[in-house]
DRENDO-1510 file (C-alpha; in Angstrom, 1 decimal, always signed):
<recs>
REC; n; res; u; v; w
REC; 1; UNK; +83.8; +174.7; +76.9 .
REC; 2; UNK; +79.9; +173.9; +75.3 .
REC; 3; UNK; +81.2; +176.3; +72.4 .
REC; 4; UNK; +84.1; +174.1; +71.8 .
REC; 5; UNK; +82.3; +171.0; +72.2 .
REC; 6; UNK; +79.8; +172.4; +69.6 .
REC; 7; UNK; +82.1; +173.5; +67.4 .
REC; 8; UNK; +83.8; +169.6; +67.5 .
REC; 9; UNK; +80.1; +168.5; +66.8 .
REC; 10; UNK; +79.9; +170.3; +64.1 .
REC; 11; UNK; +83.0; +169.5; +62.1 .
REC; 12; UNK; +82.3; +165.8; +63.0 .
REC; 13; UNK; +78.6; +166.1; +61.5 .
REC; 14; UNK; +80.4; +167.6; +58.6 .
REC; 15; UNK; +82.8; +165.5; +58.2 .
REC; 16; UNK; +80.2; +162.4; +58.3 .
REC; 17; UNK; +78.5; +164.4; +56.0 .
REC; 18; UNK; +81.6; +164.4; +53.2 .
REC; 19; UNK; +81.9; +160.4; +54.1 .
REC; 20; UNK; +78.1; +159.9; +53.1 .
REC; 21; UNK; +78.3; +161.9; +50.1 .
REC; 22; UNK; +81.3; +159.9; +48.4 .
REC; 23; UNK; +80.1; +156.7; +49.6 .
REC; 24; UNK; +77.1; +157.2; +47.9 .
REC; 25; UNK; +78.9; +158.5; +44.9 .
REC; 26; UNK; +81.2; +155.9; +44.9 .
REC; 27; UNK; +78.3; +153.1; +44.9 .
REC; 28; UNK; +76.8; +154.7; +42.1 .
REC; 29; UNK; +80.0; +154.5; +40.1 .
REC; 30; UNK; +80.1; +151.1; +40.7 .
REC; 31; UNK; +76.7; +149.8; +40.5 .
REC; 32; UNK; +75.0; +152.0; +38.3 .
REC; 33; UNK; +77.3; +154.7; +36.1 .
REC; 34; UNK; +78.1; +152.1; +33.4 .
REC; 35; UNK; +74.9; +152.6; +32.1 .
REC; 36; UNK; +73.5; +156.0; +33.3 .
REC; 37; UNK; +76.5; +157.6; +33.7 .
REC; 38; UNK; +78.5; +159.6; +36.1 .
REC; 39; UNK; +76.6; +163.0; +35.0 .
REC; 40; UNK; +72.9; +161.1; +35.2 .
REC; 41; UNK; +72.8; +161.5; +31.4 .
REC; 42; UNK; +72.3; +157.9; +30.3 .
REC; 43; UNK; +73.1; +157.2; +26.6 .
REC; 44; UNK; +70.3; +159.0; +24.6 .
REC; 45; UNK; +67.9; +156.1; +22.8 .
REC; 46; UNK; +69.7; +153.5; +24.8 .
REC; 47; UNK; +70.1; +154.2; +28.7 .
REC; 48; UNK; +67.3; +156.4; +30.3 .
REC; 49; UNK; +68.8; +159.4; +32.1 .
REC; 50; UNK; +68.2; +159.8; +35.8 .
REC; 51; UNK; +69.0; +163.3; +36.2 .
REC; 52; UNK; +65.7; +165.7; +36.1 .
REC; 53; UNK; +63.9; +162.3; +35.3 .
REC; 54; UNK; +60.8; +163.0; +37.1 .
REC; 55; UNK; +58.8; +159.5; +37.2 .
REC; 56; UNK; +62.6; +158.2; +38.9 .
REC; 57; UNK; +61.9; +161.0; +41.3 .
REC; 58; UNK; +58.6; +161.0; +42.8 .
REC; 59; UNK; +57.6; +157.2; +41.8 .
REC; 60; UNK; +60.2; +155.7; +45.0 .
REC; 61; UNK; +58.0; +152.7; +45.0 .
REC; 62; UNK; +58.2; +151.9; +41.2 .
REC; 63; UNK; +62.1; +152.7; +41.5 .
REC; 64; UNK; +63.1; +151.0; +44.1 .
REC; 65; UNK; +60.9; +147.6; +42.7 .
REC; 66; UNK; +62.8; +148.2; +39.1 .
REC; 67; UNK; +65.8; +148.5; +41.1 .
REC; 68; UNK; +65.3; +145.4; +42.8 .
REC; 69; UNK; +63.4; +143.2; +40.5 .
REC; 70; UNK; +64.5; +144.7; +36.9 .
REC; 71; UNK; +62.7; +145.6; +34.4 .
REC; 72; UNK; +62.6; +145.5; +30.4 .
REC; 73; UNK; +60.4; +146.9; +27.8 .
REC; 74; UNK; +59.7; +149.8; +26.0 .
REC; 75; UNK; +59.5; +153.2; +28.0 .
REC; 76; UNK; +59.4; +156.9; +27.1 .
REC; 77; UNK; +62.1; +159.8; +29.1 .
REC; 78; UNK; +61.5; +163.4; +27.9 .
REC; 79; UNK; +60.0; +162.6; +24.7 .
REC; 80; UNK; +63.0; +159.7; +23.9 .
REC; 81; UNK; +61.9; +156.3; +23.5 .
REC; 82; UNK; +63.5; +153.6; +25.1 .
REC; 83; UNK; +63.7; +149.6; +24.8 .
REC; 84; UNK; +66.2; +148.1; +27.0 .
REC; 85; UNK; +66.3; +145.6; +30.0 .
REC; 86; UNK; +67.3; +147.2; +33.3 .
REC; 87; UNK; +68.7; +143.9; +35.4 .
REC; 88; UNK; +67.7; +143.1; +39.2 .
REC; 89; UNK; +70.4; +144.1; +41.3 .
REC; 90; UNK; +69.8; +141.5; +43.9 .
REC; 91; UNK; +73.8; +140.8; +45.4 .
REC; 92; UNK; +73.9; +144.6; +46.2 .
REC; 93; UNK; +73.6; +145.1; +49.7 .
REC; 94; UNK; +70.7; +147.2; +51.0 .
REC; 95; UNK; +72.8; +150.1; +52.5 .
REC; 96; UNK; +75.2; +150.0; +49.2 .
REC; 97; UNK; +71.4; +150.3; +47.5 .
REC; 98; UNK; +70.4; +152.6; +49.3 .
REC; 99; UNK; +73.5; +155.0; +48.7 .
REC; 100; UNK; +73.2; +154.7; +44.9 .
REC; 101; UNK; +69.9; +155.7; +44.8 .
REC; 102; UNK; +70.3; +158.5; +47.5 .
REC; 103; UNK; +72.9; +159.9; +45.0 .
REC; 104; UNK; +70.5; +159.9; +42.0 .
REC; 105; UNK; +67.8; +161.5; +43.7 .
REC; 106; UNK; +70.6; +164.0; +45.4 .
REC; 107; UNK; +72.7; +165.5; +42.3 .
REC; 108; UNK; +72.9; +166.7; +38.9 .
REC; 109; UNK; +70.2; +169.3; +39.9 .
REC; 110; UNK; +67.8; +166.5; +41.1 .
REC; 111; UNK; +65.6; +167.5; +44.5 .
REC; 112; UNK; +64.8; +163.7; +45.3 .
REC; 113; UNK; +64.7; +162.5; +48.7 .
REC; 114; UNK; +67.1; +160.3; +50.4 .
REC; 115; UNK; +66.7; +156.2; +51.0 .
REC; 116; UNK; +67.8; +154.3; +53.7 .
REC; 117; UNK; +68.7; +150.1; +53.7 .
REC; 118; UNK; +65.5; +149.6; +55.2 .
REC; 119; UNK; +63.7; +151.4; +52.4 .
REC; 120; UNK; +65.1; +148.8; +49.9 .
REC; 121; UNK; +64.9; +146.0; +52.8 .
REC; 122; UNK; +61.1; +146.7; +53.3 .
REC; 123; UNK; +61.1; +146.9; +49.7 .
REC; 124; UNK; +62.9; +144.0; +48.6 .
REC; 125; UNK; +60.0; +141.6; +50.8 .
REC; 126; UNK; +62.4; +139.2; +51.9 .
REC; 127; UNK; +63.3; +137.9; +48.7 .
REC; 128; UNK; +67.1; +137.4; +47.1 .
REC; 129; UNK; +66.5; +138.4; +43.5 .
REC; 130; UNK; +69.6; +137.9; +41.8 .
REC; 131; UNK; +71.2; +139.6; +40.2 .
REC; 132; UNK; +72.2; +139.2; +36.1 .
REC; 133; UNK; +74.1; +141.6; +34.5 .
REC; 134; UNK; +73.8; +144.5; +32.5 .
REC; 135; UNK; +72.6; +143.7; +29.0 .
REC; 136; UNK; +73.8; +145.3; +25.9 .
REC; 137; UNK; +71.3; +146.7; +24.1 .
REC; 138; UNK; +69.6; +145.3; +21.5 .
REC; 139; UNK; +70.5; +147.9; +18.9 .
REC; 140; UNK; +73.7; +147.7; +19.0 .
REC; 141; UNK; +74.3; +144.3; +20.1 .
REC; 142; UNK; +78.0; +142.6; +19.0 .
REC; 143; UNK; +78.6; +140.1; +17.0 .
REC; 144; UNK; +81.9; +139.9; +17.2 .
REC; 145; UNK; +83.7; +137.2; +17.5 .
REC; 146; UNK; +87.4; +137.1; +19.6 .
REC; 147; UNK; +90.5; +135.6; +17.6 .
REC; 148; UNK; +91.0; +132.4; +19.3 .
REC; 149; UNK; +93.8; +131.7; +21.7 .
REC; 150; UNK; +96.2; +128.5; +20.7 .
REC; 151; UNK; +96.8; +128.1; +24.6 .
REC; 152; UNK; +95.6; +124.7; +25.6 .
REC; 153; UNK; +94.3; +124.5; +28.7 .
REC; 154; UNK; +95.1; +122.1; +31.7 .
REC; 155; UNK; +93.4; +119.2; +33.8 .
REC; 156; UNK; +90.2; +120.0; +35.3 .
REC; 157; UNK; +90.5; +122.0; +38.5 .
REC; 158; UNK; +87.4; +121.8; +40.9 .
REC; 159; UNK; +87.3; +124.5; +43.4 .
REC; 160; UNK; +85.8; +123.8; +46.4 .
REC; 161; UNK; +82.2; +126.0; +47.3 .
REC; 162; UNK; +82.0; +127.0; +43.2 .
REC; 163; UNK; +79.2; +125.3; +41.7 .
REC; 164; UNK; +79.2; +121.2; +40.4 .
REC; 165; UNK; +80.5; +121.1; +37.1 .
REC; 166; UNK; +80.9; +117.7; +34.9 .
REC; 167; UNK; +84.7; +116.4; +33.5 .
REC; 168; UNK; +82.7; +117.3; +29.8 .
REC; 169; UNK; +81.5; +120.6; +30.9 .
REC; 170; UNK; +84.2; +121.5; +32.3 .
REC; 171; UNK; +86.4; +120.7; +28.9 .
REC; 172; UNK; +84.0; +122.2; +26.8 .
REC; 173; UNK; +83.5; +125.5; +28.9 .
REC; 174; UNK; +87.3; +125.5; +28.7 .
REC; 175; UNK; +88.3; +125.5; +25.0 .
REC; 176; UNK; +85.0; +128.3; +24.7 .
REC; 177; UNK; +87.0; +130.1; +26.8 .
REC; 178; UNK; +90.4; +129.8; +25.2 .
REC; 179; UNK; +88.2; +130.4; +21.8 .
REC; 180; UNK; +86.4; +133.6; +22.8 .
REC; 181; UNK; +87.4; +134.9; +25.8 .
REC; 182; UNK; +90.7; +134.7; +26.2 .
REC; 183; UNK; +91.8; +137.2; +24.2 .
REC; 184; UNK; +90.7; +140.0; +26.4 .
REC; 185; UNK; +90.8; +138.3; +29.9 .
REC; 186; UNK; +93.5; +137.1; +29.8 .
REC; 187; UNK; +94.8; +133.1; +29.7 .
REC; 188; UNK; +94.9; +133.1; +33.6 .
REC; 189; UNK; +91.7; +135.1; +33.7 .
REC; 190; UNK; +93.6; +137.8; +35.3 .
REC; 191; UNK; +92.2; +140.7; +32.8 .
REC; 192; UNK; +94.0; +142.2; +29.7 .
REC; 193; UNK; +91.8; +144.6; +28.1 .
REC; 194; UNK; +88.9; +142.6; +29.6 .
REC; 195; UNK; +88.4; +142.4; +33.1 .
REC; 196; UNK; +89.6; +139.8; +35.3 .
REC; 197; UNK; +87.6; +136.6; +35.6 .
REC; 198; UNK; +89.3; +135.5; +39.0 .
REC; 199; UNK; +86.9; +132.6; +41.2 .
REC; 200; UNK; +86.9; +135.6; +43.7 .
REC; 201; UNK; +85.3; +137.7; +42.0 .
REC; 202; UNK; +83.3; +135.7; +39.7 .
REC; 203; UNK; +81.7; +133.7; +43.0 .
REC; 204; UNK; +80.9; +136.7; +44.4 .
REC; 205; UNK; +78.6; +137.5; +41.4 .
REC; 206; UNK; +76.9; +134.0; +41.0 .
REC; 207; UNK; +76.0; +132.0; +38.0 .
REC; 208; UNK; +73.1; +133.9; +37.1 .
REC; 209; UNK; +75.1; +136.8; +37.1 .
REC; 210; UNK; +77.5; +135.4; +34.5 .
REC; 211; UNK; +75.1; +133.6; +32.6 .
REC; 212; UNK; +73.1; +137.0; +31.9 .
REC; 213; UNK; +76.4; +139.0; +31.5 .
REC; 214; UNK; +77.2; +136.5; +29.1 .
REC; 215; UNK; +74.4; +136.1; +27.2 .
REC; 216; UNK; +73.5; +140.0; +26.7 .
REC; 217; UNK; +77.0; +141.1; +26.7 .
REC; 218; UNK; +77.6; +144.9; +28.7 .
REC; 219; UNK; +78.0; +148.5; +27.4 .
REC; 220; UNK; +81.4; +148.2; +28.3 .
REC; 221; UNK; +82.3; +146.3; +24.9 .
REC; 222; UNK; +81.4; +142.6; +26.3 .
REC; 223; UNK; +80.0; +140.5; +22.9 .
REC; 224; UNK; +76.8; +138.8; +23.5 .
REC; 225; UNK; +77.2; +135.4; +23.3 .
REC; 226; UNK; +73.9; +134.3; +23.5 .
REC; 227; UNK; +71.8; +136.4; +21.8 .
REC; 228; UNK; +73.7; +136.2; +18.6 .
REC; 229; UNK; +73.5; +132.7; +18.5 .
REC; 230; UNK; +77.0; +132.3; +19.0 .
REC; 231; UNK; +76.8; +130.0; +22.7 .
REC; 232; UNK; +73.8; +127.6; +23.3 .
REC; 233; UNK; +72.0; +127.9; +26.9 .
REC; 234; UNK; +73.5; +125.1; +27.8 .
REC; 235; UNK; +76.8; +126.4; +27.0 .
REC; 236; UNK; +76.6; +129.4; +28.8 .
REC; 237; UNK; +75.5; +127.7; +31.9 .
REC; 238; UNK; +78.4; +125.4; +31.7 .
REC; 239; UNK; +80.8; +128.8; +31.2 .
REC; 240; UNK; +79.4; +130.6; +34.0 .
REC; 241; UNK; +79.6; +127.3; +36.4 .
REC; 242; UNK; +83.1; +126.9; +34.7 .
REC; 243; UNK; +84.3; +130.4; +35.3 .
REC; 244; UNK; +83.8; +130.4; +39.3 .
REC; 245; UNK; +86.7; +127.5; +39.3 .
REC; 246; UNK; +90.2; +128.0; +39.7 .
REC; 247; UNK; +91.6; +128.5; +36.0 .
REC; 248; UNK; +93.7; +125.6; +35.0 .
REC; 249; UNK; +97.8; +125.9; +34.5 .
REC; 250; UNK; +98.5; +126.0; +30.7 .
REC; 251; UNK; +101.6; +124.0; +29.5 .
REC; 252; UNK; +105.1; +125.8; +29.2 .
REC; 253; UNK; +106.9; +126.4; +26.0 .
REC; 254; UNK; +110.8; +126.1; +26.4 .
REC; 255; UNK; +113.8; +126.5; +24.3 .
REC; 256; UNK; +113.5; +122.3; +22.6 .
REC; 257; UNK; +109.6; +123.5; +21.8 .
REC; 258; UNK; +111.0; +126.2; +19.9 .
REC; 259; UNK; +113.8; +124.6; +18.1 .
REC; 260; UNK; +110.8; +121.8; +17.3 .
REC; 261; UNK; +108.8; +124.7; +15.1 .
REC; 262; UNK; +112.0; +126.5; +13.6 .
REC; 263; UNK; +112.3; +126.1; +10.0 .
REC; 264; UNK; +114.8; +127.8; +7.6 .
REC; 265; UNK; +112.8; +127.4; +4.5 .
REC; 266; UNK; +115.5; +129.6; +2.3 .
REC; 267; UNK; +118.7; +129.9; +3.9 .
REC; 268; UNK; +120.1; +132.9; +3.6 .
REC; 269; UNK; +123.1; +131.7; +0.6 .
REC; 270; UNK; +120.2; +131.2; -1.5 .
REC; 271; UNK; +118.3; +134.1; -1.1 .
REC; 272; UNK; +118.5; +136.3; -4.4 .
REC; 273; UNK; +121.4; +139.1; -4.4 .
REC; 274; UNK; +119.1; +141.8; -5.6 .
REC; 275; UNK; +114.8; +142.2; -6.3 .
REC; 276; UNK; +113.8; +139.9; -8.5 .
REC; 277; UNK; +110.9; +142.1; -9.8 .
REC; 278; UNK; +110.5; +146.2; -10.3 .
REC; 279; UNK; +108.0; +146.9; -7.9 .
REC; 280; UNK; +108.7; +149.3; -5.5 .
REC; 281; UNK; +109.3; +147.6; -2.1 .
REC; 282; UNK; +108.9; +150.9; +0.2 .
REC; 283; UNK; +105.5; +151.1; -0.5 .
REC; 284; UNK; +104.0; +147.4; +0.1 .
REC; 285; UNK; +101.1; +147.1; +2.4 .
REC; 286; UNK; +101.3; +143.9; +4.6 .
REC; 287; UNK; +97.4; +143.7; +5.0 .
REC; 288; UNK; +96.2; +140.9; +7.7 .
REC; 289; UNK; +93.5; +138.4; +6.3 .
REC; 290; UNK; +92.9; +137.0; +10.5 .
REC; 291; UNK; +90.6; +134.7; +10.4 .
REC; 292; UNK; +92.0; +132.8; +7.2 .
REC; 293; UNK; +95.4; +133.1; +9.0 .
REC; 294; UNK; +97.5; +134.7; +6.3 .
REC; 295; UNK; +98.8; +138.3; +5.3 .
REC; 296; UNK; +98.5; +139.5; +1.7 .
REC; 297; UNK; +101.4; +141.5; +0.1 .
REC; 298; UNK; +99.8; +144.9; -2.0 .
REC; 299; UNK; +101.3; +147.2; -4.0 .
REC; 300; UNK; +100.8; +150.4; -2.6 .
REC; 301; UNK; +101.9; +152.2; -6.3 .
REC; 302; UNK; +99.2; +150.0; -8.1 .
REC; 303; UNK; +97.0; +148.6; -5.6 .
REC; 304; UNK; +97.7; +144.7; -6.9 .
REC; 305; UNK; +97.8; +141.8; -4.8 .
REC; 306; UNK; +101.4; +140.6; -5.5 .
REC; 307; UNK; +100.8; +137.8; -2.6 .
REC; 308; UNK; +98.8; +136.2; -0.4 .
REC; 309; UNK; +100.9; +133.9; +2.3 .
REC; 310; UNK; +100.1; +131.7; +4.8 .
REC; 311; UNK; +101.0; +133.0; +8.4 .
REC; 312; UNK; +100.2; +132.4; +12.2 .
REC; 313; UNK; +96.5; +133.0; +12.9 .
REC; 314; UNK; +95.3; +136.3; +13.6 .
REC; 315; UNK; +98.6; +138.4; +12.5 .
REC; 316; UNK; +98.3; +141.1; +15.0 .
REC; 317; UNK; +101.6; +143.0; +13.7 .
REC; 318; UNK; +103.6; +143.0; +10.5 .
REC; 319; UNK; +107.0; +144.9; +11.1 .
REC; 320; UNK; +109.4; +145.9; +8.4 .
REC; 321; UNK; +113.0; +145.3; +8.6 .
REC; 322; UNK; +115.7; +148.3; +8.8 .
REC; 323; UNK; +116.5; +147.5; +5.4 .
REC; 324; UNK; +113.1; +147.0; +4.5 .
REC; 325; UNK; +113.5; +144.0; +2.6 .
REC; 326; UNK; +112.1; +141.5; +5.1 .
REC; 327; UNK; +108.3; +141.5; +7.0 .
REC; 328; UNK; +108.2; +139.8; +10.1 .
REC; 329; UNK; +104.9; +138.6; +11.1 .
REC; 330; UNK; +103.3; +137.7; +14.2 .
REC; 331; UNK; +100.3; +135.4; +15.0 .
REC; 332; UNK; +98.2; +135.1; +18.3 .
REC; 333; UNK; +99.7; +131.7; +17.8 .
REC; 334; UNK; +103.0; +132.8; +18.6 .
REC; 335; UNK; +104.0; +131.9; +15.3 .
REC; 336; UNK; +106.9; +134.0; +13.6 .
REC; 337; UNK; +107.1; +134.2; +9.6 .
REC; 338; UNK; +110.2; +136.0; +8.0 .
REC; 339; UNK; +109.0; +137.4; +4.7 .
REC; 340; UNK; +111.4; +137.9; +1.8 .
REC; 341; UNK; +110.0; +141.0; +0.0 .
REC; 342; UNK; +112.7; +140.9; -3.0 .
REC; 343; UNK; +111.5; +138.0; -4.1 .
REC; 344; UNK; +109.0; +137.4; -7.0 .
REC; 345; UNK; +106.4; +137.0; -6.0 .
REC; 346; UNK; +107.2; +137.3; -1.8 .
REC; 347; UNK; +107.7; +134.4; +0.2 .
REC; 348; UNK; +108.3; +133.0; +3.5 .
REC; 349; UNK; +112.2; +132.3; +4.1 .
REC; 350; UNK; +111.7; +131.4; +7.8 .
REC; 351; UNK; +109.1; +130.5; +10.5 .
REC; 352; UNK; +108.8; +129.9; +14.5 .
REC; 353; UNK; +106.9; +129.2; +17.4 .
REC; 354; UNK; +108.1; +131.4; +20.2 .
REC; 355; UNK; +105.0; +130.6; +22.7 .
REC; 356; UNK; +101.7; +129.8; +23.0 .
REC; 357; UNK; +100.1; +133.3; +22.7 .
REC; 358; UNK; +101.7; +136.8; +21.5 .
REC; 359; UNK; +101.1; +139.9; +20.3 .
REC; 360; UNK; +104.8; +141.6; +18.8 .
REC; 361; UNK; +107.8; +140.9; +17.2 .
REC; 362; UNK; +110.5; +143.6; +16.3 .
REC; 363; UNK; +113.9; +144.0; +15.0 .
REC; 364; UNK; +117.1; +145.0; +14.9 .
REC; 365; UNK; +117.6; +149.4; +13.5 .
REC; 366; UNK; +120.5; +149.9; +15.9 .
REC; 367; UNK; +123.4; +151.0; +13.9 .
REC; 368; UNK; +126.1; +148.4; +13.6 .
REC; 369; UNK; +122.9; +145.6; +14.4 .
REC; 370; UNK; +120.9; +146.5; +10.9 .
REC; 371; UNK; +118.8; +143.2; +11.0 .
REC; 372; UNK; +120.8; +141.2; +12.9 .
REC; 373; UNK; +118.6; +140.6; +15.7 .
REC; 374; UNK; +114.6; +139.9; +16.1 .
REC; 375; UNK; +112.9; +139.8; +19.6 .
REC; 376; UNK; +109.3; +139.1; +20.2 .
REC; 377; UNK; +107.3; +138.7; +23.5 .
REC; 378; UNK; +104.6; +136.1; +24.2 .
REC; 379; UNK; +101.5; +136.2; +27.2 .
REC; 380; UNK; +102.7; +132.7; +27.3 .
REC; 381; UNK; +104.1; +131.4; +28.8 .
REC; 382; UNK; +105.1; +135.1; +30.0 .
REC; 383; UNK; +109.1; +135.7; +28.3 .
REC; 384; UNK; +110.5; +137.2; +25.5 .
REC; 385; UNK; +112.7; +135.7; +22.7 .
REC; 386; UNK; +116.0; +137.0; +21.0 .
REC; 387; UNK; +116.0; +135.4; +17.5 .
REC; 388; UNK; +118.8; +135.3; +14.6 .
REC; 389; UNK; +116.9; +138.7; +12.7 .
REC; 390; UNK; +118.4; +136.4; +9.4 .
REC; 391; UNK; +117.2; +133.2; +10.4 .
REC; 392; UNK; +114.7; +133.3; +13.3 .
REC; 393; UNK; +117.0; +131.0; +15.3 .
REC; 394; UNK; +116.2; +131.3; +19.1 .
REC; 395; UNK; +119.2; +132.5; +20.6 .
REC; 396; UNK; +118.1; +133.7; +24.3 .
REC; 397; UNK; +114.7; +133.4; +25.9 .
REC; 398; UNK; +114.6; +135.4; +29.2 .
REC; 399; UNK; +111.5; +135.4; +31.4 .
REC; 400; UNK; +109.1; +138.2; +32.4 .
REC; 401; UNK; +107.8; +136.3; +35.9 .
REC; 402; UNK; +108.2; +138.2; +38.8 .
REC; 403; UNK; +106.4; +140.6; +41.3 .
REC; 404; UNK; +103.7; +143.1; +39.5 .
REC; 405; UNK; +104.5; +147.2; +40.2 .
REC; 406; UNK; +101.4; +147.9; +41.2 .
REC; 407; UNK; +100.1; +145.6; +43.4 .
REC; 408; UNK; +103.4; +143.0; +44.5 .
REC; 409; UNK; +101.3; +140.1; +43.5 .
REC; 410; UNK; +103.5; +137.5; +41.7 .
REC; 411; UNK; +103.2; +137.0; +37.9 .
REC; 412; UNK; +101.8; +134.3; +36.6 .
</recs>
């Protein structure tokens, strides 16, 4: 029976073991990998590595304060110099602390001991340091700056528990948002390619948080705002305050708003019979000029210009028609423009407003349909539109709301 017992001992030790272990792994992934990495490598010239890093090793006191209370300034790792800000990681919990750093001093080789929450309590003196953020680096900081979104936002929406914020702020913070960050966060601040920007999360992080986060930028491709003079203080402060409210409801965009923006600027009876010019049309480039808002037309047999046209802003796709005679165009705008390549030089024939943001339009290849139809989808409001392909007239706008796959949540 006490051999059994032990044996049960033993695979529950084990077992507790295995949970420890990926707990600790998992709160280094999440607190700490962005910058070091998962392997302990870092980013040579930019992120100090951890693994064999000697000074992180034997120095717990110096790591645990640098953990705590940041740090920034030039250092040297194995001969590599580094000049970077390390952020104080002050919303972590102690025990999630605690496992990060138990993994770092654990793997990749490294013979380190193990910390405990009240290592980092004892270490931490009391104090709430805050955290900010994970700074881009200086080297290679971005300045890039996101196509606007034409989505206007809503009436101000004050959530209770997020932090004060005045009617002005508020509308200021709001348009920056719809300016810069929409684009990659989404219009709802649900995440596109950015990640989402949701009052639960971002009131979990606090305003210094965001205000750092925005101000630096991260590894992870987020522009820094602030240092590269794009956002003021002031402004940043506002966005961070701003960004821990509920997001406001943009307006919809129905069937009478689209009929409102459709224009037939050469019907299709007086469009010319056959190419008005000897170029060869099956090798045009439709080039985007964004932030102009137009797309130039360039021979791709003599590298000319034949065109430049006005178009949405931001063209994110050009698409050829089967025929190839027509390039439709799409703005972040939501703005549609039928080009008429045959023409000399090329112009617009046709133009539409399908939404308030969008990405793609397409048309018609299927035998029997040869540019009959156009269809093009918009973030929003969330639906996609079935157009004349000779006219851009709205003929069917059908709605992508509903539940999500993955998680069942409803959409918007």
């Amino acid at each position: 029976m006490s051999a059994s017992l032990s044996a049960a001992e033993v695979h529950k030790a084990e077992a507790a073991k295995g949970a420890s272990e990926a707990a600790a792994k998992k709160a280094f992934e999440t607190h700490c990998a962005a910058c070091h990495q998962p392997t302990g490598k870092g980013m040579p010239g930019v992120f100090p590595p951890l693994a064999g890093n000697k000074r992180f090793l034997d120095d717990r006191a110096r790591t645990l304060n640098v953990v705590i209370n940041g740090v920034s300034g030039p250092l040297e790792v194995d001969g590599v110099k580094y000049n970077n800000a390390m952020p104080p990681m002050g919303h972590v919990k102690d025990e999630e602390l605690a496992a990060a750093l138990t993994h770092a001093s654990t793997s990749w080789g490294n013979k380190g001991k193990t910390y405990t929450a009240a290592d980092v309590a004892k270490a931490r003196g009391g104090e709430d340091k805050k955290d900010v953020g994970h700074p881009a680096p200086a080297s290679s900081q971005l300045k890039y700056q996101g196509a606007p979104s034409p989505v206007q936002g809503g009436k101000m929406i004050v959530t209770p528990g997020a932090p004060d914020i005045s009617e002005t702020e508020f509308a200021s913070s709001q348009k920056i948002y719809f300016e810069r960050c929409a684009g990659c966060h989404g219009v709802l601040r649900k995440g596109a390619t950015g990640k989402p920007l949701t009052p639960d999360i971002t009131r979990e992080r606090g305003t210094e948080y965001l205000k750092t986060l925005i101000n630096f930028g991260s590894p992870a491709g987020m522009p820094n705002w602030g240092t590269s003079g794009d956002l003021t203080a002031a402004q940043i402060d506002a966005m961070a305050r701003f960004l821990q409210h509920e997001p406001p409801a943009p307006p919809e965009f129905g069937m009478e708003d689209m009929r409102a923006t459709w224009k037939v600027l050469v019907p299709p009876e007086k469009r010319p019979k056959k190419k008005q010019h000897k170029r060869n049309t099956d090798n045009f480039f439709a080039v985007t000029l964004r932030d102009s808002g137009e797309v130039a037309i360039i021979d791709g047999d003599t590298k000319e210009v034949v065109a430049i046209i006005p178009t949405g802003y931001a063209v994110h796709i050009s698409r050829p028609s089967h025929s190839g005679r027509y390039v439709y165009t799409i703005g972040r705008d939501a703005r549609i423009d039928m080009i008429d390549l045959w023409m000399d030089p090329p112009q617009r024939v046709a133009e539409i407003k399908i939404g308030l943001e969008a990405r793609s339009v397409e048309t018609s290849k299927y035998k029997g349909y040869e540019d009959q139809l156009a269809i093009a989808g918009a973030y929003w409001p969330p639906h996609y539109v079935i157009m004349d392909g000779q006219t851009l007239e709205p003929k069917k706008i059908v709605s992508t709301r509903g539940m999500t796959v993955d998680t069942q949540e409803y959409h918007p």
